[in-house]
C-alpha positions as CSV (number, residue, x, y, z in Angstrom):
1,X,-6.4,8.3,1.6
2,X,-7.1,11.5,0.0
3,X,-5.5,11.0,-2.8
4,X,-6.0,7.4,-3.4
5,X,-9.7,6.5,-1.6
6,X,-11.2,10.3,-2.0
7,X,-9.6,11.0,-5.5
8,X,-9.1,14.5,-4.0
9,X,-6.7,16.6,-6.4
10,X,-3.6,16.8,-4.1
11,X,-0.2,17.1,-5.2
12,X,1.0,13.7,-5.1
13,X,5.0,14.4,-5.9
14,X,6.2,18.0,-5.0
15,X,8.4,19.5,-7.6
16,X,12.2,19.2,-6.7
17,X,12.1,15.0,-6.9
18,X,13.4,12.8,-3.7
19,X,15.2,15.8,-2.2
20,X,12.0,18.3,-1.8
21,X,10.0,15.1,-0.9
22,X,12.0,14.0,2.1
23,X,13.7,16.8,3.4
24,X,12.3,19.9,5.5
25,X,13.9,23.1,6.1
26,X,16.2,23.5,9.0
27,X,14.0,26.2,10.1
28,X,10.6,24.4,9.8
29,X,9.5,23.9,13.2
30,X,8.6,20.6,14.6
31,X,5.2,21.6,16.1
32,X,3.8,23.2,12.3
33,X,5.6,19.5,11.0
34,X,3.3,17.1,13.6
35,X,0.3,19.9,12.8
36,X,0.5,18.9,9.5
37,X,0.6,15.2,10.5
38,X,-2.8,15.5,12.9
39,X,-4.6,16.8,10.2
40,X,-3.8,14.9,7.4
41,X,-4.7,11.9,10.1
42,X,-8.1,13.6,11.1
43,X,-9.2,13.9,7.1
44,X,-7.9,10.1,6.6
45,X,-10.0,9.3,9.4
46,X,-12.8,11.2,8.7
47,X,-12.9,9.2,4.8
48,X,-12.9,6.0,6.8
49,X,-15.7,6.4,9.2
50,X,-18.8,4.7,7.9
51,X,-17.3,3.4,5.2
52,X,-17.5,-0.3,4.6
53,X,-14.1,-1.7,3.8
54,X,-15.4,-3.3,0.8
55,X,-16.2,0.4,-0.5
56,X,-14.1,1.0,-4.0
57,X,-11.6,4.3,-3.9
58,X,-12.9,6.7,-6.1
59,X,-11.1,7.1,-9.5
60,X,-10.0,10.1,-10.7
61,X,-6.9,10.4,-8.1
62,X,-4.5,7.6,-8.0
63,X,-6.8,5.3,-9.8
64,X,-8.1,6.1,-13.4
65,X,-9.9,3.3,-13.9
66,X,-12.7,1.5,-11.8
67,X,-10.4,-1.6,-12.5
68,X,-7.4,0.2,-10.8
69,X,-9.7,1.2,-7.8
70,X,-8.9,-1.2,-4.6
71,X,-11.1,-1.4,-1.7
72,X,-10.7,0.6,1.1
73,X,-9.8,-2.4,3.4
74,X,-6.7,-2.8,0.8
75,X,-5.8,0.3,1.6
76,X,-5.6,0.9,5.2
77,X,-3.8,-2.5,5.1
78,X,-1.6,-0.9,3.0
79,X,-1.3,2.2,5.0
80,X,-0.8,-0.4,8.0
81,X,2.1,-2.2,6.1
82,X,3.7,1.4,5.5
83,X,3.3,2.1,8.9
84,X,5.3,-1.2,10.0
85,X,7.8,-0.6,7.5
86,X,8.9,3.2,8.5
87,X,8.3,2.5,12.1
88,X,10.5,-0.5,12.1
89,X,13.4,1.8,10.2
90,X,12.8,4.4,12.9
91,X,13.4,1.6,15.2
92,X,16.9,0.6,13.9
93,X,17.8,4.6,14.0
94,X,17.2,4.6,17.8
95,X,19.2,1.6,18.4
96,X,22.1,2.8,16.7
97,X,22.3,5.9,18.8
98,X,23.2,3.9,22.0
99,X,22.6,0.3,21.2
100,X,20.1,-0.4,23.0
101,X,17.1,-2.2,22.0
102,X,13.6,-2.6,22.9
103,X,11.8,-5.8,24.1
């Protein structure tokens, strides 16, 4: 949302490739890990609030061009969709601890 509706300058891809994006240090704890996570929900939410969904991001962030620039209603869809995804792949980690599965 920041980057792609607010077109805040955030870094996007941290040096280091795949392995610095998906990884945290062993010593990283949880609580500083779901911190981060609240906030970077709160500010998403905060962009959202008041804003129609047919509102165009902002270019200058993910989107150079106003042509690039979806609507924010395509966005938290696709937020929604990424959501499904990873929470569905979490799912299939949990099962495969004990085999168990939900309803």
């Amino acid at each position: 949302m920041r980057w792609g509706f607010a077109a805040e300058d955030v870094l996007a891809y941290p040096p280091g490739g795949d392995e610095a994006e998906w990884s945290m240090p062993a010593q990283q704890p949880t609580a500083d890990v779901m911190a981060f996570y609240h906030d970077e929900a709160g500010r998403s939410q905060a962009l959202a609030v008041g804003a129609p969904l047919t509102a165009l991001a902002r270019t200058g962030g993910r989107f150079q061009t106003p042509e690039q620039a979806p609507a924010l209603g395509r966005i938290l869809f696709h937020l929604l969709q990424e959501y499904a995804r990873h929470l569905g792949q979490l799912d299939i980690a949990r099962e495969l601890i004990d085999g168990k599965t939900g309803e």
